[in-house]
C-alpha positions, 0 to 999 in steps of 0.5 A, a space after each residue: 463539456 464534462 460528464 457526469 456519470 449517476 448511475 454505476 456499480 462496483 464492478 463499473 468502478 472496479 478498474 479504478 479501485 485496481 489502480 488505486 490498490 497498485 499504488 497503494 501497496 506499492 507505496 507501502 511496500 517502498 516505506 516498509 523497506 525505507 523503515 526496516 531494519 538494516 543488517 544484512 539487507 535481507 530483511 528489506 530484500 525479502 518484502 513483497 506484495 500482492 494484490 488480490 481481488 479489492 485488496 492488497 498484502 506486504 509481507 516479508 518471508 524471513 523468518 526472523 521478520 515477525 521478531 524484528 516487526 513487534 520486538 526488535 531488542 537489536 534496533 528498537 527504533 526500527 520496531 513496527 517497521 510495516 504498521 509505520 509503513 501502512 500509517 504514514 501512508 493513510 493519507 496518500 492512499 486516500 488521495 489516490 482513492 479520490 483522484 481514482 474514482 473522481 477521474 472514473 466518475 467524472 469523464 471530460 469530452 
């Protein structure tokens, strides 16, 4: 038997959106290190990420991060490293987002 649930709110859904952000951010935060330059590691060492409330951040606190992101005359097809990241993951994280409100939504008995 399947259970089909009508009637919920966000915060009834809130579990799932959570687990939903956990794996995104932690997917963009994989392919925003597979996509940094590499130089001395430690702009890829230094990426990290956070989940607030119902939503997430990646971000790296090198100081030469920004440069490397938006100019990067050293390696330019490594330019855009992070916005390559969070494009190429769109998909997977819609995927998660269904997967995760479905299983919510839907309760098997």
């Amino acid at each position: 038997m399947i259970k089909i649930r009508t009637n919920f709110t966000i915060e009834d859904i809130k579990p799932a959106i959570k687990r939903n952000l956990n794996q995104s951010v932690v997917l963009v935060e994989w392919k925003a290190k597979m996509n940094a330059p590499v130089l001395s590691w430690d702009l890829k060492g230094s990426i990290n990420w956070q989940v607030k409330d119902l939503y997430w951040i990646v971000w790296s606190n090198i100081k030469y991060a920004r440069i490397r992101e938006y100019v990067n005359n050293k390696n330019p097809s490594k330019k855009f490293y992070m916005k390559r990241a969070i494009e190429s993951s769109v998909w997977k994280i819609e995927e998660y987002f269904n997967k995760n409100i479905k299983d919510y939504i839907i309760k098997k008995k």
